[in-house]
C-alpha positions as CSV (number, residue, x, y, z in Angstrom):
1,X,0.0,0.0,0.0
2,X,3.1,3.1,1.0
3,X,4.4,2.1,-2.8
4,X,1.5,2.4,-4.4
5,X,0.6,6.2,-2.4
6,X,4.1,7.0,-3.4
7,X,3.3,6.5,-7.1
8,X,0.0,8.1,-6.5
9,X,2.3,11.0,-4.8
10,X,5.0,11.5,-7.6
11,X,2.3,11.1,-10.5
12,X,0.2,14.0,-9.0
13,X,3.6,16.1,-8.5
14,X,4.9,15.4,-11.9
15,X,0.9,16.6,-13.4
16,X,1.2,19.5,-11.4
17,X,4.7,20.8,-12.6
18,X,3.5,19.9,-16.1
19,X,0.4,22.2,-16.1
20,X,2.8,25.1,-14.4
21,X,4.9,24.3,-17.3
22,X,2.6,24.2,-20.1
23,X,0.1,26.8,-18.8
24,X,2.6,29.8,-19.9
25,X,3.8,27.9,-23.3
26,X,0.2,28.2,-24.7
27,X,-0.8,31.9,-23.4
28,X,2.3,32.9,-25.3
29,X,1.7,31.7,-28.8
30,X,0.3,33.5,-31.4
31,X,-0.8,33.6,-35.3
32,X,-0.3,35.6,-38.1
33,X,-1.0,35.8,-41.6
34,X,1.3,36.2,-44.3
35,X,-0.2,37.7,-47.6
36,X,0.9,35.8,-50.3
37,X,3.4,37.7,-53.3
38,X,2.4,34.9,-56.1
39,X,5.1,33.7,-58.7
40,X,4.2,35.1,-61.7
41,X,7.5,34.4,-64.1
42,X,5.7,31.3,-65.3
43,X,8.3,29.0,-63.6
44,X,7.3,25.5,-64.7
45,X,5.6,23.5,-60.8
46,X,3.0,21.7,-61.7
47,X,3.4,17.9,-62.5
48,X,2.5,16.2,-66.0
49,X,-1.6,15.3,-66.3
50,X,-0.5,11.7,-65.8
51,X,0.9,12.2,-62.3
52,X,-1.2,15.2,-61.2
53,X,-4.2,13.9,-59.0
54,X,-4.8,13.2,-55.3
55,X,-2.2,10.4,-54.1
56,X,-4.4,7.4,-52.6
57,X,-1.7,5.8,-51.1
58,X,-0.7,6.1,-47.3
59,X,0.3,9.6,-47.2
60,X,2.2,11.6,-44.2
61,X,2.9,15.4,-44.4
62,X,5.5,16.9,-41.8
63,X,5.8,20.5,-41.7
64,X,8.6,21.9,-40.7
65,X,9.4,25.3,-39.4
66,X,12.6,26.2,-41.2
67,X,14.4,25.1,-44.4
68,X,17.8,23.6,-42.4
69,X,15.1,21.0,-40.6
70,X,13.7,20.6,-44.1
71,X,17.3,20.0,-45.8
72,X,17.8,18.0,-43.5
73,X,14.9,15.6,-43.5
74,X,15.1,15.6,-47.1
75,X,19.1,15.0,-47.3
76,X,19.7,17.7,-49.7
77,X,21.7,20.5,-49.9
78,X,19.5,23.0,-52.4
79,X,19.1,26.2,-50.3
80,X,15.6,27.4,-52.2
81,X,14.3,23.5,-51.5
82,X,10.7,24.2,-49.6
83,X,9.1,20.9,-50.0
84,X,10.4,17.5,-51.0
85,X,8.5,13.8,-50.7
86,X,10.0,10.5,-50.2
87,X,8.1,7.5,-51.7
88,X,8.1,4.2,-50.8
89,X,9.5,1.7,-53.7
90,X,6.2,-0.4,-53.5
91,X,4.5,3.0,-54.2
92,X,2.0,2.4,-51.5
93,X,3.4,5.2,-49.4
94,X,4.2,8.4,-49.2
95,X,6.0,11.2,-46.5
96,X,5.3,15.3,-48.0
97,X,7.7,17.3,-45.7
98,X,7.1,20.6,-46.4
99,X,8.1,24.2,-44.5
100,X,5.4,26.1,-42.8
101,X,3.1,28.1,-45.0
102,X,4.6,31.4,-44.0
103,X,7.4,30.5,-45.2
104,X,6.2,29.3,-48.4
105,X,4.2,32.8,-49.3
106,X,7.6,34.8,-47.8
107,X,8.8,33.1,-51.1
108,X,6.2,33.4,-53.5
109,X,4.5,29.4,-53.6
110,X,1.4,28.7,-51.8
111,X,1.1,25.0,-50.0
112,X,-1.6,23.6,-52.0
113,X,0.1,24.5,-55.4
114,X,4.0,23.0,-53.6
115,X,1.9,20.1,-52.0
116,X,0.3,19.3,-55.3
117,X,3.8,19.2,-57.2
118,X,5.2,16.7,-54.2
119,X,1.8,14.4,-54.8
120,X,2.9,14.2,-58.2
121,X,6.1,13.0,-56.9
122,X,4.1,10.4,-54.8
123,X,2.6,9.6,-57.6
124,X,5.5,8.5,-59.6
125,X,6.6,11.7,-61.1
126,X,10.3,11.1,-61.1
127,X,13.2,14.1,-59.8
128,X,13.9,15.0,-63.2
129,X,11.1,16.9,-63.5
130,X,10.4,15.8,-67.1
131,X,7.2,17.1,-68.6
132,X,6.7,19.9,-65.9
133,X,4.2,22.7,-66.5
134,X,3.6,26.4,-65.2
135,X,1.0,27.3,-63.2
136,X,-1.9,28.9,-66.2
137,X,-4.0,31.5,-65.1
138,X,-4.7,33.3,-61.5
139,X,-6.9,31.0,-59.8
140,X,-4.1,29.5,-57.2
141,X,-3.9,33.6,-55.7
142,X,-6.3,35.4,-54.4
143,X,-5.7,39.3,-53.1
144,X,-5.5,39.8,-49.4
145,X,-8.7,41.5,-48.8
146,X,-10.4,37.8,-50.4
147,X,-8.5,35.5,-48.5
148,X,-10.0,33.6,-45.6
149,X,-9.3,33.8,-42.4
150,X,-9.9,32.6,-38.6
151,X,-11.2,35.0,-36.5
152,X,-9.0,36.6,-34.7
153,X,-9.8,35.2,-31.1
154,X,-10.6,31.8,-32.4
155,X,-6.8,31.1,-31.0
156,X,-7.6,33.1,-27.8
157,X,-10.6,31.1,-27.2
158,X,-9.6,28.0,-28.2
159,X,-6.6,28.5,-25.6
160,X,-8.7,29.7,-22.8
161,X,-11.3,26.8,-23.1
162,X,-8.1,24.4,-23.4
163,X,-6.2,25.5,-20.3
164,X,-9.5,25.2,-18.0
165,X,-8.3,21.5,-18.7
166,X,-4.6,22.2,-18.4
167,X,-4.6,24.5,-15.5
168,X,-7.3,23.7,-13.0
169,X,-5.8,26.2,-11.2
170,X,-7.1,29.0,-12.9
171,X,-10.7,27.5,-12.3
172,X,-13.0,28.6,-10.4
173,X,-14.3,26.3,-7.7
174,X,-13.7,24.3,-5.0
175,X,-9.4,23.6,-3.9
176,X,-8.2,20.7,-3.6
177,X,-8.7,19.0,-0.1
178,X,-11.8,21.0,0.2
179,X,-15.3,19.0,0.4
């Protein structure tokens, strides 16, 4: 029975410290938008029609928050590398890892029109690149004022209705021994 109240003990000590710890971690994040500057030098992206659908295979994206983690998950050296996909031989599945979307629109590329070039890729496409095709037309931008967006205290909520779970602390209601 005293080993099992001493597991109780250090199981409720190690909860508390992580809530003290985690509390302050999630009050402090926030999120912004970045506008998107679209690439409009007609740079070939897009995959050939046979290898640009949906993958249906066992797919796994990874986002990353800056292009070193990303060259290195990817083992390559390019500097201007934003995405890159790694496909199993059997074809059956496939990792995206791609940097954050931020990051992507700093540079010009939005993530559905890189993720759809790496699906290709999962798709068979091979690293040569052969057949690729420019982006035709204006449909993959939209201006800032049309974009969508979260409200801006869905985060703030979200948070706040979160950390009544993380920190009991901050509840109101009856403390702990009290009955």
């Amino acid at each position: 029975m005293r080993l099992t109240l001493h597991w109780a003990a250090f199981i409720a000590a190690v909860a508390v410290v992580a809530a003290i710890l985690l509390c302050p971690v999630f009050a402090q994040q926030t999120y912004t938008i970045v506008p998107v500057k679209p690439v409009t030098d007609g740079r070939p992206i897009l995959p050939p029609p046979e290898f640009d659908y949906v993958y249906e295979g066992d797919l796994t994206i990874v986002m990353v928050k800056t292009v070193e983690e990303l060259l290195i998950l990817c083992n390559v050296e390019h500097q201007n590398t934003l995405t890159c996909s790694i496909r199993a031989y059997d074809g059956k599945s496939c990792v995206i890892i791609m940097v954050d979307d931020d990051l992507m629109r700093r540079r010009g590329w939005t993530s559905g029109l890189l993720l759809r070039h790496e699906m290709g890729h999962c798709n068979g496409w091979t690293q040569a690149h052969e057949g690729q095709r420019p982006v035709v037309g204006t449909a993959h931008w939209v201006t800032e004022s049309h974009r969508i967006r979260l409200p801006a205290d869905r985060w703030q909520r979200q948070l706040a209705k979160h950390s009544e779970t993380f920190c009991p602390a901050s509840q109101k209601g009856p403390k702990l021994g009290s009955r």
